[in-house]
C-alpha positions as CSV (number, residue, x, y, z in Angstrom):
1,X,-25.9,36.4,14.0
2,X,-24.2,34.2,16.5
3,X,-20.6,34.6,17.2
4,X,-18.4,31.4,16.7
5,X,-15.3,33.3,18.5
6,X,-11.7,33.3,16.3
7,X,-9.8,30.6,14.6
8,X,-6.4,29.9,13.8
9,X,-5.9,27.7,10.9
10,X,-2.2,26.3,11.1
11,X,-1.2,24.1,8.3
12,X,1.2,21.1,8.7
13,X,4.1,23.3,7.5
14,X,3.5,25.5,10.3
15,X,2.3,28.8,8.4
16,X,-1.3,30.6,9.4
17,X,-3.8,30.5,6.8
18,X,-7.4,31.5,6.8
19,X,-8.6,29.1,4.4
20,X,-10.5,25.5,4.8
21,X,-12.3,26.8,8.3
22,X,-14.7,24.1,8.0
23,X,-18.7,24.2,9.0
24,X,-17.6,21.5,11.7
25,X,-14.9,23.7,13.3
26,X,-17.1,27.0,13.3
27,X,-19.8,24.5,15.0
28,X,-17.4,24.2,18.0
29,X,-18.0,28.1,18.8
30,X,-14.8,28.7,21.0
31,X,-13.9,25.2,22.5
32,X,-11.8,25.0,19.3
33,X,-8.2,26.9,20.0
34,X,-6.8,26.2,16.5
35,X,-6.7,23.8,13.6
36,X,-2.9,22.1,13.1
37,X,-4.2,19.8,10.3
38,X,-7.1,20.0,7.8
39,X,-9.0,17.5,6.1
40,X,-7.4,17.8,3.3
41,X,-3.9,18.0,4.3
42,X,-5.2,14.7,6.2
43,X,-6.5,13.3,2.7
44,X,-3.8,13.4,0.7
45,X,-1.2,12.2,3.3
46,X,-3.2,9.2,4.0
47,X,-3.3,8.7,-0.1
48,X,0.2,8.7,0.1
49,X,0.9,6.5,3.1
50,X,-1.4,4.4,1.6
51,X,0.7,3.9,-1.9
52,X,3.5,3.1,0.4
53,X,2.5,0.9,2.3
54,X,0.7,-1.3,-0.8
55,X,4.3,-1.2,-2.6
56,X,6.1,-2.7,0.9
57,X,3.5,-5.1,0.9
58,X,3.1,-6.7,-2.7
59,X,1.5,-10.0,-2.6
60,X,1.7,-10.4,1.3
61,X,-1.3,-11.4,3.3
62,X,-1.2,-8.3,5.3
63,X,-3.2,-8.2,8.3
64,X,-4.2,-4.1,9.6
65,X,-4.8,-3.9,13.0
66,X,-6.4,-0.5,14.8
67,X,-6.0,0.1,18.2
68,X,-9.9,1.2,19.0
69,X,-11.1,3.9,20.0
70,X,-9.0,6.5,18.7
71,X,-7.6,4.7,15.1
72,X,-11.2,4.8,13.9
73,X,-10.9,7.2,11.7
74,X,-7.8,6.7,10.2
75,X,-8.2,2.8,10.2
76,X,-11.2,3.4,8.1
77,X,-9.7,6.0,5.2
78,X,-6.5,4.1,5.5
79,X,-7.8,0.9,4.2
80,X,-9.5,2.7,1.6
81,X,-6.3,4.4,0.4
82,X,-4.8,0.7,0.1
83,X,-5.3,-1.2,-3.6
84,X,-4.0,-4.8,-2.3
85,X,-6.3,-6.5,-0.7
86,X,-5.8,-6.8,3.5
87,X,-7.4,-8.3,6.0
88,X,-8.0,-6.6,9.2
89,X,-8.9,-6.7,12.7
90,X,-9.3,-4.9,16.4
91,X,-7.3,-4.3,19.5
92,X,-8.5,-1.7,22.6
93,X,-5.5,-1.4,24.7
94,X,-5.6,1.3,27.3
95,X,-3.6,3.7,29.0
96,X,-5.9,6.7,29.8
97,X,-8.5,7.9,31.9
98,X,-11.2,10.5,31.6
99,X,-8.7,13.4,31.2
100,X,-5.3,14.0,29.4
101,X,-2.7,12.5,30.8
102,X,-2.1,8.3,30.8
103,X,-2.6,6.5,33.9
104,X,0.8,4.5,33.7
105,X,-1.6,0.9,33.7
106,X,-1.9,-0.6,30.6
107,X,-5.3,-2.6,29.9
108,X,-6.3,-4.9,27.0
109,X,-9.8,-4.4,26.8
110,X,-10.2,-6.3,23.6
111,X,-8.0,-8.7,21.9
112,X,-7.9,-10.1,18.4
113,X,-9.6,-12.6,17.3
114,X,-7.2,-13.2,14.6
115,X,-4.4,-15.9,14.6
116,X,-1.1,-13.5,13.5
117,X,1.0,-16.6,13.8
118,X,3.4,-16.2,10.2
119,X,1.3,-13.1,9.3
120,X,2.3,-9.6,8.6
121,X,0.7,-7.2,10.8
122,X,0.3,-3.4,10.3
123,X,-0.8,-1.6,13.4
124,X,-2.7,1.4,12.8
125,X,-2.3,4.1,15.7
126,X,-3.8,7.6,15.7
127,X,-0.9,9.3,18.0
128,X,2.1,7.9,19.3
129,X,2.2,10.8,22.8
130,X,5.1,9.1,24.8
131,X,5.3,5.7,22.8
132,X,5.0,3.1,26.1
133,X,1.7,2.1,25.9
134,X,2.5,1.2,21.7
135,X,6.0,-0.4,23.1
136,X,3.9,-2.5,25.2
137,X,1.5,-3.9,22.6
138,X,4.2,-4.4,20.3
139,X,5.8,-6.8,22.2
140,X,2.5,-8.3,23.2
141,X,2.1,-9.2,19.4
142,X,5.9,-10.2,18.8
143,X,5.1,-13.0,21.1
144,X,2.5,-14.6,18.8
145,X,5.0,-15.5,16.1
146,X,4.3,-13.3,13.3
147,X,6.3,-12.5,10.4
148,X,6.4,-9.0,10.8
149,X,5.1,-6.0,13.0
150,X,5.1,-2.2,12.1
151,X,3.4,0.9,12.5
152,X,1.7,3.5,11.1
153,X,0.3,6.2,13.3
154,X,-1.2,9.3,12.0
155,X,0.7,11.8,14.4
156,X,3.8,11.5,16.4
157,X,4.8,13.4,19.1
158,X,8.4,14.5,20.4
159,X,8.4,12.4,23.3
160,X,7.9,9.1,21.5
161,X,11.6,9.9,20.4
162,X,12.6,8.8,23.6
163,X,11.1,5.2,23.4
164,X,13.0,2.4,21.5
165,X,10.1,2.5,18.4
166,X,10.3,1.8,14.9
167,X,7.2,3.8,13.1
168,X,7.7,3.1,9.7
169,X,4.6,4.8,8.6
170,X,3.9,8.4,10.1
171,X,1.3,11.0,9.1
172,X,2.3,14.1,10.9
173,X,5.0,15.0,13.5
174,X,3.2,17.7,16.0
175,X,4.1,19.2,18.9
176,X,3.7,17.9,22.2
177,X,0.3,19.5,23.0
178,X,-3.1,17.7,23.7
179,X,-5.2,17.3,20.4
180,X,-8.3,16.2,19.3
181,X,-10.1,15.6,16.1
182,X,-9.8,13.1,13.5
183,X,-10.7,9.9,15.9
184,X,-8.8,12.1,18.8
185,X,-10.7,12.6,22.3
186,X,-11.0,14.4,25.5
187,X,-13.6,13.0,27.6
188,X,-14.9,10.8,24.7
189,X,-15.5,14.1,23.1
190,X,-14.5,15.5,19.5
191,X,-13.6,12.2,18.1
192,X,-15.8,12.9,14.8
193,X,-14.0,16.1,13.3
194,X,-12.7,15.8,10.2
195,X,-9.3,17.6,11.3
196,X,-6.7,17.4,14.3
197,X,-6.7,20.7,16.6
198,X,-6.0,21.6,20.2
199,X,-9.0,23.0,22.3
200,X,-9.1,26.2,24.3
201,X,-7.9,26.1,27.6
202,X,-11.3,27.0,28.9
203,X,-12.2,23.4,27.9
204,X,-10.1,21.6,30.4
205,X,-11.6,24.1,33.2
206,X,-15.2,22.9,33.1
């Protein structure tokens, strides 16, 4: 029987479990270091987000915005999660090269093709790591006259504290760690598991 090295499953409150080690993660044989969030915990908080976010928007033409590649995921099971109907559209705006750290440049590689003059946009993140790059574009879209722009990211990191930005919606505060999973890459790799982890430090070595 092949050996898929160890996991550790840390739930968002922070305590070890050994429970919901998924087929995926075991797949990963030891690139995977541990799981922080599962699928499920990701599930329900998206449910919940989602219920927020339809009561703050009650009969407002509500345009959802993801910020491509990483907000895939989360774009996707987000508008699901939301009963009012919503419009939505795509930005890639980028910050990052091959590895894990952001190259300081920030690039539009694709704009909208939607007017947000008078609208009210919801842009739909999938982590907030020092907050400039999301500073940035929210300014950028301020300057097209809409009625309103906020955010909902799906994790937040400490060092986004230090950046003048309102996140109304948040899925998980994590530490300040490079993750993956759930729409979240290194090298383009990892984006389609089902859960948020951190790799092994191996990973970074090859």
């Amino acid at each position: 029987m092949a050996s898929f090295g160890t996991f550790i499953l840390v739930a968002a409150n922070g305590e070890l479990s050994s429970e919901d080690v998924s087929v995926d993660a075991k797949d990963m044989g030891e690139d995977l270091e541990k799981v922080l969030v599962t699928e499920e915990e990701i599930k329900t908080r998206l449910a919940e987000l989602g219920a927020r976010i339809d009561a703050d928007y009650e009969g407002r033409d509500l345009l959802i915005v993801g910020v491509l590649k990483g907000a895939v995921m989360v774009m996707a099971d987000l508008a699901r999660a939301l009963h009012n109907p919503v419009s939505m559209d795509w930005m890639a705006v980028s910050s990052y090269g091959a590895g894990t750290t952001s190259s300081g440049v920030v690039r539009i590689l694709k704009d909208l093709e939607t007017d947000i003059k008078d609208r009210d946009v919801l842009i739909v993140e999938d982590v907030i790591d020092s907050g400039l790059t999301l500073s940035w574009l929210v300014g950028n879209l301020k300057s097209r006259g809409p009625r309103s722009v906020e955010i909902c990211t799906m994790v937040r990191k400490p060092l986004a504290f230090d950046v003048d930005l309102d996140v109304r919606y948040i899925g998980f505060d994590l530490p300040n760690e490079f993750i993956i999973g759930y729409g979240l890459d290194y090298a383009e790799r990892y984006r389609n598991l089902p859960f948020i982890g951190t790799l092994a430090p191996h990973v970074y070595e090859k």
